[in-house]
Each structure stands twice: as structure tokens, then as C-alpha cells.
Phi, psi and omega in degrees: 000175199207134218233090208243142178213144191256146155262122157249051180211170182302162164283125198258167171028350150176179218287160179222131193279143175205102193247149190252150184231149156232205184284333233195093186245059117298341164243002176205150121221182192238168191199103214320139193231176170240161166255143193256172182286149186074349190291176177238346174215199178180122151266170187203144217266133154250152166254139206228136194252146149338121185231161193251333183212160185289135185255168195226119186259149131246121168250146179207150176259156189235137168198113159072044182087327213248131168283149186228150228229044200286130187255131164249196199191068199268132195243156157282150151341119196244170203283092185297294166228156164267150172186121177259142161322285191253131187265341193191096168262205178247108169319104177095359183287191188277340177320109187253118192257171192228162160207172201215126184267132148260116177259181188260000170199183164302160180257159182264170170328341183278352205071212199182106178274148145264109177274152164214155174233191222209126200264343187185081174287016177257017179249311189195144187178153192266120216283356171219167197276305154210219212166135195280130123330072168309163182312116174091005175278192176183006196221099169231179196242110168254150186243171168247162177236146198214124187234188178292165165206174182281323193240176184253165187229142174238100179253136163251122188268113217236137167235141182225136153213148194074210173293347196252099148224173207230104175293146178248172176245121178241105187271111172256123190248166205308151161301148215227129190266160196243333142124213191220119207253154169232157216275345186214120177300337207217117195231146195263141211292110177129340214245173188255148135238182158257166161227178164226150190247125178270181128253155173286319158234170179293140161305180220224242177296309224245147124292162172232164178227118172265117174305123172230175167189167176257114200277006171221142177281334159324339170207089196265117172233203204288192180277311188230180159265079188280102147295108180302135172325167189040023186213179184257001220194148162195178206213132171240166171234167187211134176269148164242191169216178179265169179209186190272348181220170175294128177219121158300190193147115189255145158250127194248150162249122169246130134264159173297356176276010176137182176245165142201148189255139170219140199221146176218171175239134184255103164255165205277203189275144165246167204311161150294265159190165191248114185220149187238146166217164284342162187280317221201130178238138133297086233297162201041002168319163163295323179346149185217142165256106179251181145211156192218122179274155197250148176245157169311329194218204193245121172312158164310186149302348176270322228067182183243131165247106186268136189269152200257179164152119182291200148217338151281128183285334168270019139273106175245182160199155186314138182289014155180166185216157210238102154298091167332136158355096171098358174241152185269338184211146168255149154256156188212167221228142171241145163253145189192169205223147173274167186233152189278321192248150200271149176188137193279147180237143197251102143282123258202080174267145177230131184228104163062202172312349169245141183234147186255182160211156185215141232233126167214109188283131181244110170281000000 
């Protein structure tokens, strides 16, 4: 570089010598020049030496007692380009992308760091914090590491040295889910199943929580899927209620990369069994007969109406009894009349295609 000094007046009766000195000559030096007569400024060249980080010179000149004085700001090499391999990868897939640091020169004996950041280092981030150039290099190499996210994203990834930096662009998009298996196609209304949430590759450092939901309240799970770091994969759970009829129910998982889906059927409780207490009577007696159905599960909200039905006449029972909302059982009253001959009457509870039966011998 060149170095210009003003006089203020021309140089008179002869040439004038001037060696300039600096602070430092490890990062510059100068070298003495004349001023021919009549000039009014003169420059002079300094070399300025490979600095690994910014330095500050000072130079002065002595002319007639008085120091004069130039300060300087001597920078390393800066980083001239960034250049990623890929521009746009699948966030957490196996793809490896690399850049590549440029400098606007060789690095000097001191070398040259380059530092780098990151606009979203949970995304997308450079496998080391930097890295030295070496003396006489202009050129390094980096690799990235990239991870899942629910959305895609444009993370700009900064290389710097000194005051200087210079960005790249990376479009990392959502992760692409592999899809969601369940632990039962078919589940009784009231009862737990699981699901399992895949990803298409392991997860990466961070857990993600994949937004999930149930298009029926009939089957309910949480709001997300928290994947654990390092895996593929995590098992959620899902309630059911009971309910009165066969009711589907798909659980969806979404990323901006997409959806996937598992549907299972919750069907309701079925008849049980039909049992009389006491077994056996004396018709028309006081004796009071009860019976009670029992069901596999807890009625729905409407409730179960089970059809009743005597096969004696002299037995009677209601033509149906209602297991209530939340309940496994009901009770019903039986009735009898006397008879000359002692003889069992077959009680018949019916619930849709299955029917129990129960026995009550009337003496």
C-alpha cells in the first residue's frame, strides 16, 4: 500500500530525507524515501505483512521536531465466498452437505481463522465452531450437519474472519414421517390401545414433537409425539370411550412434508352373560328373583338395551333392561306364578346377534 504526506509549503534548497518508522515490524514495514525540492506532498509505499486477526500500526514520520503520525488497521484475508455442495436438503436425512471457504488471498505465516454461525443452529449448523487455513492456503473445506424439523426452513449459514463475513443459503425442509403403525386394528369401546410414530431416518441431537390428532372424539391422544434424539421411532397412547355402535377413528401425524395416517375401530360392549338369583323357587311364594346382565365392557352414553324373553308362562320378565351410561350391569325382577308340577322355565337376554341364557327351576 502507498502512503501519501502533505507539506505546508514546497521543499526548499534541497531534497529532503524521510524515514518513516513503525510500531510493529512484524506487521509492516516502510522504508526511507526523499522528497525532491519544491514537491509539496510525497508518497511512499508501505508493505504491510499476513495478519491472522485485525491489527492496529501505527507510523510516524519526524519532519522539522514534529511527529506526524498514521494509524493503521491492517485486516487478515476475508473470506471472499461460501459455497455449499447443495442448496436444499431433507432435514436429518443422510445427505452430506460440504462448503467451501475462499479467501480473497493466501493466508499468511500466521495462518487464518475462519469462524462460523448459524441463523438456526437446530436445523442446520457447521460440525465445528472453525478452522484454521494454513500459510499459503486460500481454500478449506467444511462438512454440515442438518436436522429434523416439523417445517422446512432457509437457514443462512456465516463464515467469518476479522470484520468479514460472508453467507451461504441452505433450504432444509420438514422431515418426511414413514408412518404410523397401531398396536390393535380393533378395540372394545372404554379400553387403551398404542400407536408407534416411524420417521423415514433417526432422529438427530434435539428431540421433535410431531403434531398429531384424532378426527373422532371416540379416540383421543395427546396434541404431539415427542421423538427422542437418536431414534426413529416413539409409542404414544390413545383412550378410547365407549361407544354405541362400530365407530372408526384415523390418528394423522403431520410435517410440512406431509401427512400419514392409522385407523382402527372402536367397537361396543357385547352381551356377556345372563345369571337369576336365587336358581330355584317356589312358585308364587314371596321369594323375590332377581337377574342380572352382565356385559363385556361399560355402555356408551346412550346406553345398551337388552331384549328379555321367557320361554314359561308362568316366569315372566321385562321385554328389555337398559345397562346405563358407564356401566357393565343391570338388574331386572323376575316373576312366577304356582304350578301343580315342579318345571324349569329358560331365560333368552339378546343383544344384537348374541343371546345368554338362565335357568330358574319353579317348584
Amino acid at each position: 500500500m502507498n502512503l501519501t504526506v502533505a507539506f505546508e509549503s514546497p521543499i526548499k534548497y534541497q531534497p529532503l530525507k524521510l524515514t518513516p518508522v513503525v510500531s510493529s515490524t512484524n506487521l509492516a514495514e516502510a522504508w526511507p524515501f526523499t522528497v525532491p525540492v519544491g514537491a509539496t506532498s510525497a508518497t511512499f509505499p508501505v508493505h504491510t505483512k499476513s495478519v491472522s486477526e485485525v491489527s492496529k500500526l501505527t507510523l510516524w514520520l519526524k519532519h522539522r521536531g514534529v511527529d506526524n503520525f498514521f494509524y493503521l488497521k491492517i485486516v487478515p484475508p476475508i473470506v471472499s465466498s461460501f459455497t455449499l455442495d447443495q442448496t436444499a436438503v431433507e432435514g436429518g436425512s443422510p445427505d452430506v452437505v460440504k462448503g467451501t471457504v475462499k479467501l480473497d488471498r493466501p493466508a499468511g505465516p500466521g495462518n487464518v481463522r475462519v469462524y462460523f454461525s448459524s441463523t438456526d443452529r437446530f436445523r442446520a449448523k457447521t460440525n465445528v465452531f472453525d478452522l484454521v487455513i494454513p500459510s499459503g492456503s486460500d481454500t478449506a473445506t467444511v462438512n454440515l450437519t442438518h436436522f429434523h424439523g416439523i417445517d422446512s426452513k432457509t437457514v443462512y449459514l456465516y463464515a467469518k474472519t476479522g470484520e468479514k463475513s460472508t453467507k451461504a443459503t441452505l433450504y432444509v425442509s420438514a422431515c418426511q414421517l414413514f408412518g404410523i403403525n397401531l398396536s390393535s386394528p380393533f378395540v372394545l369401546g372404554g379400553t387403551a390401545l398404542s400407536g408407534t410414530l416411524r420417521l423415514r431416518y433417526p432422529n438427530g441431537i434435539y428431540p421433535i414433537d410431531i403434531p398429531i390428532a384424532s378426527d373422532s372424539e371416540a379416540g383421543t391422544v395427546a396434541t404431539f409425539v415427542r421423538i427422542p434424539a437418536n431414534v426413529d421411532s416413539a409409542v404414544f397412547p390413545i383412550s378410547t370411550t365407549p361407544v354405541t355402535s362400530n365407530t372408526a377413528v384415523n390418528i394423522t401425524a403431520t410435517t410440512g412434508a406431509g401427512s400419514v395416517s392409522g385407523g382402527f375401530l372402536i367397537y361396543p360392549s357385547a352381551l356377556a352373560s345372563v345369571s337369576i338369583s336365587p336358581t330355584s323357587v317356589i312358585g308364587g311364594s314371596s321369594s323375590r328373583v332377581t337377574g342380572v346382565i352382565n356385559l363385556n365392557g361399560v355402555a356408551g352414553r346412550s346406553g345398551i338395551t337388552v331384549s328379555l324373553s321367557s320361554n314359561r308362562s308362568f316366569v315372566g320378565v321385562p321385554a328389555t333392561v337398559t345397562v346405563p351410561a358407564g356401566a357393565k350391569k343391570a338388574y331386572f325382577n323376575i316373576t312366577h306364578s304356582a304350578i301343580r308340577i315342579q318345571d324349569t322355565a329358560t331365560i333368552t337376554a339378546t343383544l344384537g346377534d348374541t343371546s345368554k341364557t338362565a335357568t330358574l327351576l319353579v317348584k
